[in-house]
C-alpha positions as CSV (number, residue, x, y, z in Angstrom):
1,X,-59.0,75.6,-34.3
2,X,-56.8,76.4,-37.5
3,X,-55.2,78.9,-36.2
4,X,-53.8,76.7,-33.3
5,X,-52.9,74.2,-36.2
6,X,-51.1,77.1,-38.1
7,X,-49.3,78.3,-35.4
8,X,-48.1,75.2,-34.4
9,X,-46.8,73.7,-37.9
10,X,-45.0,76.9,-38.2
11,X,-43.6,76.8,-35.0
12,X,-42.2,73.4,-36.3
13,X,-40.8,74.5,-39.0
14,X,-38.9,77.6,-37.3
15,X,-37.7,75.4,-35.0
16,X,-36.0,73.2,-37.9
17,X,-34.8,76.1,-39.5
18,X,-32.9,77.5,-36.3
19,X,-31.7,73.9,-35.7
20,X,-30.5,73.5,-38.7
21,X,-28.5,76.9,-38.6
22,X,-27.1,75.9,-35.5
23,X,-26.0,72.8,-36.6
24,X,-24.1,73.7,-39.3
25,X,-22.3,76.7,-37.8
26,X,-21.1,74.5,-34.1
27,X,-20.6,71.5,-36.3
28,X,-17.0,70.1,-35.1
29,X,-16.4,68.6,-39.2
30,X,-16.0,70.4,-42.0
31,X,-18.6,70.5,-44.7
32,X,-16.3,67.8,-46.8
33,X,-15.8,65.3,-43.7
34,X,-19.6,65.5,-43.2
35,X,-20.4,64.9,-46.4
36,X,-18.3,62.2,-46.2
37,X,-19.5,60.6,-43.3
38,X,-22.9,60.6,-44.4
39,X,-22.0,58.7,-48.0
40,X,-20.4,56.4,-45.7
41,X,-23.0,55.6,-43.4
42,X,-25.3,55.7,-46.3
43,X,-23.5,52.8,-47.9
44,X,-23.3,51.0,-44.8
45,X,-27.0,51.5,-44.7
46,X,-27.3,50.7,-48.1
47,X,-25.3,47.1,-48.1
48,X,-27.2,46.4,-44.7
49,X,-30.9,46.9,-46.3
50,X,-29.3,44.4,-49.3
51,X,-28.1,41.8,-47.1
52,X,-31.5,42.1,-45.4
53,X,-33.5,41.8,-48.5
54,X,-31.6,38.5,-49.6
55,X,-32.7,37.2,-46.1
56,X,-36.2,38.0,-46.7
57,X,-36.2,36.7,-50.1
58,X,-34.8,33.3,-49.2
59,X,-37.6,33.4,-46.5
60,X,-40.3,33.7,-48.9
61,X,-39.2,31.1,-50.9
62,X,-39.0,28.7,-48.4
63,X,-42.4,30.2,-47.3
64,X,-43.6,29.7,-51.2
65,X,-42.2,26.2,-51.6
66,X,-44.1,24.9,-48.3
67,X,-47.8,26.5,-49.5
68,X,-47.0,24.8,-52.8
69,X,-46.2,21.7,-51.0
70,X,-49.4,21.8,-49.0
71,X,-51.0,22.6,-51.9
72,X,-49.9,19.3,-53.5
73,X,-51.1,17.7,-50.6
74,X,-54.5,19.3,-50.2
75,X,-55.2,18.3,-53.9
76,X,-54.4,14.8,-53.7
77,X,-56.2,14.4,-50.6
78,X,-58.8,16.1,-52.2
79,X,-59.0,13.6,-55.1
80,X,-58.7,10.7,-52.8
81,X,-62.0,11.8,-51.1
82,X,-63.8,12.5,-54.2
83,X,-63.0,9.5,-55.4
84,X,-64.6,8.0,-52.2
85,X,-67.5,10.4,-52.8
86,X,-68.0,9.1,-56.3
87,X,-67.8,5.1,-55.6
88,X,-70.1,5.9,-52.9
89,X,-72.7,8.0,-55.4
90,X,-72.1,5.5,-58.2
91,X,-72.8,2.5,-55.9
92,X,-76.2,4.0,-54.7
93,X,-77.1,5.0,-58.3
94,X,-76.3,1.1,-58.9
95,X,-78.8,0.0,-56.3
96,X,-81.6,2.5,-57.7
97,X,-81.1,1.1,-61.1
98,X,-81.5,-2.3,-60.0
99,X,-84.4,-1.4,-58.5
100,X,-86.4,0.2,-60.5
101,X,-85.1,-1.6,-63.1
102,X,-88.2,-3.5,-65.0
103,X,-88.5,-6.9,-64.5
104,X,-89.2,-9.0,-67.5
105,X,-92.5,-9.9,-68.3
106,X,-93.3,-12.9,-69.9
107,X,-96.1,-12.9,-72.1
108,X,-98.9,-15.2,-72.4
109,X,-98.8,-16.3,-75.9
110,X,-102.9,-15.3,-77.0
111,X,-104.5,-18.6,-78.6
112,X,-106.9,-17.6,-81.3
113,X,-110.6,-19.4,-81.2
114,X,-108.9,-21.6,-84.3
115,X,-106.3,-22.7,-82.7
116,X,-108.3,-24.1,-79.4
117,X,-110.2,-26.1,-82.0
């Protein structure tokens, strides 16, 4: 199996190499206008990739701005419900504590054997 794996990367990479030797001696441009072409189309490349960045930048703060706007949202909903959880808590606490709240008693005032005389 490595051998087959071996054989073919350096089939590959003979393959580039006569390419490339090909390339450069049928090439219809000078080594200068090539050169030159390429810096070209590398700019071009270059101011394309730029303009595309920008894009994707003002995209992701749109994107940014609406999560924090939702995000606003969710939390005031949020609060709006807890508070409609706590009145809800407090009010049945209320009703526990009046219930088990103890009722007055009143005392019988004792009489002493002196004072039923």
């Amino acid at each position: 199996m490595a051998s087959n794996n071996d054989n073919l990367l350096t089939g590959f990479l003979l393959g580039g190499i006569v390419g490339l030797s090909l390339g450069i001696l049928f090439a219809p441009k000078s080594g200068k206008e090539t050169r030159d072409g390429l810096l070209e189309e590398g700019d071009d490349i270059l101011e394309k990739a730029k303009k595309e960045l920008e894009t994707v930048k003002k995209e992701l703060n749109d994107i940014r701005s609406k999560i924090n706007e939702t995000i606003a949202r969710a939390k005031h909903t949020m609060t709006a419900e807890e508070q409609e959880y706590e009145d809800a808590v407090n009010s049945l606490e209320e009703d526990e504590v009046e219930e088990e709240a103890p009722k007055k008693r009143t005392r019988k005032k004792r009489t002493t054997k002196k004072e039923e005389a």
